[in-house]
N, C-alpha and C positions, 0 to 999 in steps of 0.2 A: 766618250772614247770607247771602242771596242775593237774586237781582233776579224777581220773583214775577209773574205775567201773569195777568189776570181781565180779562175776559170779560163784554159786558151786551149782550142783542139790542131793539132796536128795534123801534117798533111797527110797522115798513114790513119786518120781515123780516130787515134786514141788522144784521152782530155789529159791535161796536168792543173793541179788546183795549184794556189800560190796562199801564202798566207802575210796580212798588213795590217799593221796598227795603222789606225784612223779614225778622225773625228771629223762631225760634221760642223761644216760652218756654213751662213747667209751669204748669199753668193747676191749683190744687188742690181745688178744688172739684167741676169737672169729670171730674179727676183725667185728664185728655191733654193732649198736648201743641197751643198755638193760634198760629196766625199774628199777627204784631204789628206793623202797618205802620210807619217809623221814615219814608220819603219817597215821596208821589207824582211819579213821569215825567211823568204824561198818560199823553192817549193815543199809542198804538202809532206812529201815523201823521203824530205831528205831533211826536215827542219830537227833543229836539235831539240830533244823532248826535253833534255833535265836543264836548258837556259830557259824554255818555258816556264817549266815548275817552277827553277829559283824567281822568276819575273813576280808570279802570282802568291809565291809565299814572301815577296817583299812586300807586294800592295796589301797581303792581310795581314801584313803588320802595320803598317800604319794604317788601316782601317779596326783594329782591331778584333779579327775572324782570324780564324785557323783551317788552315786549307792541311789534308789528309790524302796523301798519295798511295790509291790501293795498289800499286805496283812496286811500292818501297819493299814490301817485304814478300814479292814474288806474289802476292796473290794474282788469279785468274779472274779476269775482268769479260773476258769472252764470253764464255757460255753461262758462268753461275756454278758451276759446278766445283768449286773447293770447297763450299760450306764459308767460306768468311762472308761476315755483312756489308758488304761493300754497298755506301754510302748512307751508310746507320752511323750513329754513335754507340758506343761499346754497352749503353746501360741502356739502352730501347731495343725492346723486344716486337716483331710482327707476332700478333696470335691469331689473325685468320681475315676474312672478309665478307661481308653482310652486301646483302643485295639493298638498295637504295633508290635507286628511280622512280621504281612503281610505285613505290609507299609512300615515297615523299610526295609526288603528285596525290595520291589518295587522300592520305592524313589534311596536303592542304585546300583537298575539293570537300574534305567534311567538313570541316570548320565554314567553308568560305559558303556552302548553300545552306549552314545555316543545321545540318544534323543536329554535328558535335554541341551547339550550344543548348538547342532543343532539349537533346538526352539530359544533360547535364542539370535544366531546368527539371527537367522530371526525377531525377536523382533528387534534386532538395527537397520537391514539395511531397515526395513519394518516401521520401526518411531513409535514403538507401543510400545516402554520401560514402565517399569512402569504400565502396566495396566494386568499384570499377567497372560497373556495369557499360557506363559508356566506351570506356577502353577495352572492354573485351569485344563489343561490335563493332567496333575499327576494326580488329583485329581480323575477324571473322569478315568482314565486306574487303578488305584489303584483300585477303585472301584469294577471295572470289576472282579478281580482276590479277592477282599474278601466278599463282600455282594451283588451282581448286584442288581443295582436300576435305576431308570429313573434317569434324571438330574433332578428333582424339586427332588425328594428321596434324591439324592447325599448331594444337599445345604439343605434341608431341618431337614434329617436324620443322615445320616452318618455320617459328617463332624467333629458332635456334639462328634462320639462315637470313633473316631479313633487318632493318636496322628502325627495329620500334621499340625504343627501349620502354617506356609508358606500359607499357603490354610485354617484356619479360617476364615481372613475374605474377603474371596470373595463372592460375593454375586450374586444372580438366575441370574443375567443379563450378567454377565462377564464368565460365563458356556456356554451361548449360542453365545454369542461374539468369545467366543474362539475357539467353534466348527466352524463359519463361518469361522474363521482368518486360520483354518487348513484344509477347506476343499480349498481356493484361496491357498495353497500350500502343497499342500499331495504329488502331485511328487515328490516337492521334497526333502522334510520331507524323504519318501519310500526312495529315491536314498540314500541320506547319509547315515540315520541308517543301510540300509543293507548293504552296502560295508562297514561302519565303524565295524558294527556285523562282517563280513564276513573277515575282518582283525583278527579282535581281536581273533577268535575262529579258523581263520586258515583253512575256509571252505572251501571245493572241490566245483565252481561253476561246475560242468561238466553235470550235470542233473536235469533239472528244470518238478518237478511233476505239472501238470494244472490240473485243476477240478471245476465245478460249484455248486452252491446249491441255494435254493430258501430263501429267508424271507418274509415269509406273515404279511400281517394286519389285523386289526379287520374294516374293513370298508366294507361297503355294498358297494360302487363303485369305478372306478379304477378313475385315474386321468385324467383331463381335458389338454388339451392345457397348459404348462408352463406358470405362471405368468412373464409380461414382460420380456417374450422368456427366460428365464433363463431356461438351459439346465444341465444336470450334467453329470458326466464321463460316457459317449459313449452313455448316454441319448437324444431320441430324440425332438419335442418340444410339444410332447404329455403328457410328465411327465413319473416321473418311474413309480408311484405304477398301475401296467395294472393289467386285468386277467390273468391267464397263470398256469398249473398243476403244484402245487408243487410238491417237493421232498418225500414229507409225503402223495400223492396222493391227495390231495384236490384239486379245483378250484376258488381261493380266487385272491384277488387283491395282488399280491407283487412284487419283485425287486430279480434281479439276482445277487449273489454274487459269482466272481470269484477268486480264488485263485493260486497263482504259489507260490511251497516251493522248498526249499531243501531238497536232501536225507534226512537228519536231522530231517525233520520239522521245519525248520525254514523260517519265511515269507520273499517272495521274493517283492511281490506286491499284490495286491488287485483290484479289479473294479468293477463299481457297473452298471449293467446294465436296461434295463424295464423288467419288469416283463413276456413279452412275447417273448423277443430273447429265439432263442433258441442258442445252445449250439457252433454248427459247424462256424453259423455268428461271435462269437466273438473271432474265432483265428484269423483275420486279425487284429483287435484291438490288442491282446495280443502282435502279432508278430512285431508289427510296434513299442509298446511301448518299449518290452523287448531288441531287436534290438538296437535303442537307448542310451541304458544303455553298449553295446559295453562288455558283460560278456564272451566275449571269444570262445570256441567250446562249445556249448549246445546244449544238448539231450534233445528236448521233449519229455515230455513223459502223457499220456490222454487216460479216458476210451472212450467208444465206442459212447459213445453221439456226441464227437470230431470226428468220423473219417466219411469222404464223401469224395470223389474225391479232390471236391475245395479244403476243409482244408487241404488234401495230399499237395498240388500244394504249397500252401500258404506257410505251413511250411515248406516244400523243399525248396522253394525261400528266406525266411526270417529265420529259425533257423534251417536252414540243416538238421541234424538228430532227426528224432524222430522214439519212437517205440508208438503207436494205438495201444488197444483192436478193433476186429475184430466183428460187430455181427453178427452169426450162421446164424441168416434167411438170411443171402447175397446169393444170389443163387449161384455167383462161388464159394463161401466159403462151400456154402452145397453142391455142386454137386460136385466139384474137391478136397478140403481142407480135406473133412471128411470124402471122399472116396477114398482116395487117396493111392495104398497101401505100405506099409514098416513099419520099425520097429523103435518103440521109444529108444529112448535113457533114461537111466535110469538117474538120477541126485539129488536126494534126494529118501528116502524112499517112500513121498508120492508127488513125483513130476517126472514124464514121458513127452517126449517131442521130436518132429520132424520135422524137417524144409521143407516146401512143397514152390516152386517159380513157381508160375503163371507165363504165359505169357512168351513173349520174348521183347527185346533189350529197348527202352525209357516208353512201357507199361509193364515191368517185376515186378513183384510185388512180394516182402518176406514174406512170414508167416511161422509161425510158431503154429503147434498144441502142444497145452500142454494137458494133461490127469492126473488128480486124483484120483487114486483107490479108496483109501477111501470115496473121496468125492461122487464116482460113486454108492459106494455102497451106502449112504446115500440117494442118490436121486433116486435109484430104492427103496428101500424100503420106502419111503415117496409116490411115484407114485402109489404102489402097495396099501398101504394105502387107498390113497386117493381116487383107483377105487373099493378098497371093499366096503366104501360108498356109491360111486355112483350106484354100484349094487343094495344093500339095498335099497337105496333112491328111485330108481325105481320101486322095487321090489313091495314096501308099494303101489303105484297107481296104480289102474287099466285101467285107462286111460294115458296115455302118450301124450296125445296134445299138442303139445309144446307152445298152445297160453293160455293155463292156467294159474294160477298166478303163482302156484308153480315153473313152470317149467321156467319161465321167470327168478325169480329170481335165479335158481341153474344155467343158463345161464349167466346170468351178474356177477355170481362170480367170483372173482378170483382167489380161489379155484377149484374150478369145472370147472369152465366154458369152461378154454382151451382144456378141453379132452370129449367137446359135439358137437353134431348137430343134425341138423335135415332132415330128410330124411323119405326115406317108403313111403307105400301108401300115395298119398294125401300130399306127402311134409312135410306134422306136424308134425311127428313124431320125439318125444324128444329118441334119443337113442345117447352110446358110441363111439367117434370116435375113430377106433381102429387105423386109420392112423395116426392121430396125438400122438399116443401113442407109436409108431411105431418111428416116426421123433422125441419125444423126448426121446427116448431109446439112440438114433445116437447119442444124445449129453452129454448124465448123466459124468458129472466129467472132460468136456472138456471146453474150450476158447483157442482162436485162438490169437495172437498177429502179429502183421505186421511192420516193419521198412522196413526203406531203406539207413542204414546204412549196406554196404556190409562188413564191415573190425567187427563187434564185431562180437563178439560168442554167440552160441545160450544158454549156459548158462546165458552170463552177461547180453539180451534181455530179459530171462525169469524174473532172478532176477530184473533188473531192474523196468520192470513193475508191479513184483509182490509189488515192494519201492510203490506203489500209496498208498497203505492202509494207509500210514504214512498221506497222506492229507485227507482219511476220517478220523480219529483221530481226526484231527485239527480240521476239518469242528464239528464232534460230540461236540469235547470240545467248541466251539463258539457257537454253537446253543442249545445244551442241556446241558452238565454237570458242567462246571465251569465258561465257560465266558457270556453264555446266551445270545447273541445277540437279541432276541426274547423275548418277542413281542417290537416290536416300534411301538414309541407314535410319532413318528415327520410326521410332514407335508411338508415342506418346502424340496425339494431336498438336498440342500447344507446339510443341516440337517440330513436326510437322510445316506449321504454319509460320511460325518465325523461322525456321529457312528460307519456306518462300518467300518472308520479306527482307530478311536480306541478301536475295540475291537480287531484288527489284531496286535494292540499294543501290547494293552494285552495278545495277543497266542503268542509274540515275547518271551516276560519276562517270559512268563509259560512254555513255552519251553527251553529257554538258562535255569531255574533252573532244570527243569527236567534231559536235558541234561548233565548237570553239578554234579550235585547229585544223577542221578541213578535211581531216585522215581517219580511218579508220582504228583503230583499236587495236586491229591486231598492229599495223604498224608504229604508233604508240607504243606499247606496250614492246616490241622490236627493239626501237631507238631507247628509250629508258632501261631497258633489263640489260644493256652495260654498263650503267652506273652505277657505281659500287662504294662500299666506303671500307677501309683499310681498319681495321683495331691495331692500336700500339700501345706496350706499358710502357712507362719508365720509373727512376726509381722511387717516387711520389707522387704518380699517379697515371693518368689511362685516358687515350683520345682519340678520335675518329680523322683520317682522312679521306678523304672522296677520291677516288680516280679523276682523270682529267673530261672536263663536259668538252662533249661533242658539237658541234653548228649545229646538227639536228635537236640535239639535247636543248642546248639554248635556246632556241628556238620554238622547241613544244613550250617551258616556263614561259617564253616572252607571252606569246599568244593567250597561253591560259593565264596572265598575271599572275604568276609564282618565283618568289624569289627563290633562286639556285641556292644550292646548300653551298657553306663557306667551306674552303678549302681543307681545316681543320675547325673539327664542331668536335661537339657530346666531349669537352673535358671535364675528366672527375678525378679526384684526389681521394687518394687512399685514408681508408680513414684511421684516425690517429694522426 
């Protein structure tokens, strides 16, 4: 039985509701179930309210409930605005509300790949029970993936606004404790969780993407000689934070950060190097560690910063097959590779492509040229652009000196710059290099890749390499969009370096939901950051309720197998 509302519009437009007790009954001939009105109200707008009330405090009396009318004693039921608790009981108190979604998702993707119990293993046989080390890197990788803040932020800020209680009360000193305890075993932390992930998700190890990026600092100099020789992963005892061009072009003090995923995007490893390696020095480190880990037949695969003879050598000797981005200035790449003649192979609409093999017998070398139409055409018309300007630009001086200020600076651009010299009488002369314009014609919409894997095909080499983008994703999402790596405030190596891992943490859990769900992260993280849970006392004790879940909300749990939090959880009794 319930009180049932319909609905009749008017020939002027306007609706009237009516109100009817009614119950459903088996209709069998129709064979469903039909409405069977027992009493009309009226209408909506003229029904008597206090024969309702008395109705309902007759049924809660023989039901035994107590039905509370905030209008008995004139409260305002509208806006909220008289201060009474209207539909509280007298002895419960609201004291505020904790964000919930994101954490609850996170706390149950640590358990479920297998972290939380990891840590907690290394807690017993490390003698360190009891001092919360695994709870406070919860704390810290949750972090990452809902508000990123420093660790004094995290204990200071967050802790207060999110609903972990496990991680309440730890305190500023046990955050930094904890990062040392995980930076003395990041191996092998990295080792478990990824073959435990790589069980549970049923991952193809067959292709490990590598790629570096830079993280800079706010510090005017680089680092000195390590404090009591302490050194950090593959650091040498000069300290990481050096000078070295980042990523983003600058020349700042920072630290290398390298990465190996899966097809997937999921992390394989991480390492943190000084800030002035370059790129080609750290496949031997890579190779010796990955190697180690015994993952089977692996395909490297790395842009062009990786590829030099050595690192050829290196990973031939250490992970067998890889496929390298090739770069265009290599003179046998530009004199044989891209002049090489025959015909592509078509393989996607805007993907062309032709296997050219260098050399002969122990120096033979594979590549392969790929070509982009579309992409071709974009960057001739961008070049064309850019030397209408340059015509202008010249056009406007009368003088062309190339030691004028003007012309100095439209040199050092990087814009401009690659399609000038100087030449002419007298040497000074700022004019257009038409041969450089010429050499980048040769290459609009082309890269080159190179393996020495003789048995794949030059489709599955193309695709393959074109899978890297999945690690600049990663790298994007840790340094700018959601896990923010950037800026660090630490000093200390070890410090240092157990930030970078957990925020590789954090791209683990952001990825296995992504994965899993379809979506993206940032909208994840959308749909869950209105889930909230309500604190209330009463007068012998204290309980959480959750706002109401969303179809989107339900939704992300179903998919990621996570049971929704219960409507009221976290009860605790006051003690005494």
């Amino acid at each position: 039985m319930y009180l049932r509302t319909t609905t009749r519009r008017n020939k002027d437009g306007s609706v009237v509701r009516y109100y009817q007790l009614a119950h459903n009954e088996w209709d069998p001939e129709r064979k469903r179930s039909t409405a069977r009105v027992i009493h009309n109200f009226g209408r909506a707008d003229e029904v008597d309210r206090d024969a309702l009330v008395r109705l309902c405090r007759s049924i809660a009396r023989v039901c035994g409930v107590r039905v509370e009318d905030p209008l008995a004693h004139g409260a305002d039921v509208g806006d909220g605005t008289s201060g009474e608790g209207v539909g509280l009981p007298e002895d419960v108190r609201f004291l505020g509300s904790r964000d919930l979604g994101v954490v609850w998702l996170a706390e149950a993707l640590w358990d479920r790949l297998g972290i939380g119990p990891c840590l907690r293993e290394l807690e017993r046989t490390s003698r360190v029970e009891g001092r919360g080390y695994e709870r406070a890197l919860l704390a810290m990788t949750a972090n990452r993936l809902s508000a990123p803040d420093s660790k004094l932020g995290v204990w200071e800020r967050w802790l207060g606004r999110v609903y972990l209680p496990t991680c309440w009360d730890l305190g500023l000193d046990r955050l930094y404790e904890a990062m040392d305890w995980l930076y003395e075993h990041s191996e092998t932390v990295e080792r478990e969780v990824f073959f435990h992930t790589a069980d549970l998700l049923n991952l193809a190890v067959d292709v490990i993407f590598y790629d570096t990026t830079t993280a800079s600092f706010a510090i005017d100099d680089e680092d000195g000689p390590a404090e009591d020789g302490e050194t950090a992963d593959g650091a040498s005892h000069e300290g990481l934070r050096r000078f070295g061009h980042s990523k983003e072009g600058t020349w700042s003090p920072q630290v290398v950060v390298a990465l190996a995923v899966t097809r997937e995007g999921f992390p394989v490893r991480s390492w943190v190097f000084p800030g002035n390696t370059t790129d080609v020095t750290t496949v031997e480190r890579v190779r010796n560690d990955l190697r180690g880990w015994k993952l089977g037949r692996v395909m490297f695969v790395g842009d062009a910063g990786m590829n030099s003879a050595e690192s050829r050598q290196v990973l031939a000797r250490g992970c067998g097959s890889y496929i390298l981005a090739t770069p265009l200035g290599e003179s046998e790449i530009r004199d044989e590779v891209l002049s090489r003649p025959g015909r592509y192979r078509k393989m996607q609409e805007n993907l062309w492509a032709k296997e050219v093999v260098l050399g002969e017998g122990a120096r033979r070398r594979r590549t392969i040229l790929c070509y982009n139409p579309k992409q071709a055409e974009r960057q001739r018309a961008h070049r064309q652009k850019v030397l209408r300007e340059l015509e202008e630009e010249l056009a406007r001086h009368p003088s062309l000196d190339a030691t004028q200020k003007w012309a100095a600076e439209l040199r050092a651009s990087r814009r401009y710059g690659r399609y000038l010299t100087v030449g002419g009488k007298g040497k000074k002369t700022l004019r257009i290099d038409r041969g450089a314009v010429r050499r980048a014609e040769r290459t609009d919409g082309k890269w080159v890749i190179e393996t020495n894997d003789d048995t794949i095909r030059v489709e599955d080499a193309v695709q393959g390499y074109r899978g890297l983008m999945v690690i600049e994703r990663c790298f994007r999402s840790m340094k700018r969009t959601q896990i923010r790596m950037m800026p660090m405030w630490h000093r200390l190596e070890k410090r240092i370096v157990a930030h970078v891992k957990l925020c590789v943490l954090a791209l683990l859990l952001e990825r296995v939901a992504e994965h899993r769900c379809g979506k993206s992260w940032a909208r994840i993280e959308h749909a869950l950051s209105g889930l909230t849970a309500g604190e209330f006392e009463a007068k012998d004790h204290r309980f959480f309720q959750r706002s109401e879940i969303t179809p989107e909300q339900r939704e992300i749990f179903k998919q990621l197998e996570i049971s929704a939090p219960k409507r009221v959880f976290g009860i605790r009794r006051h003690p005494g």
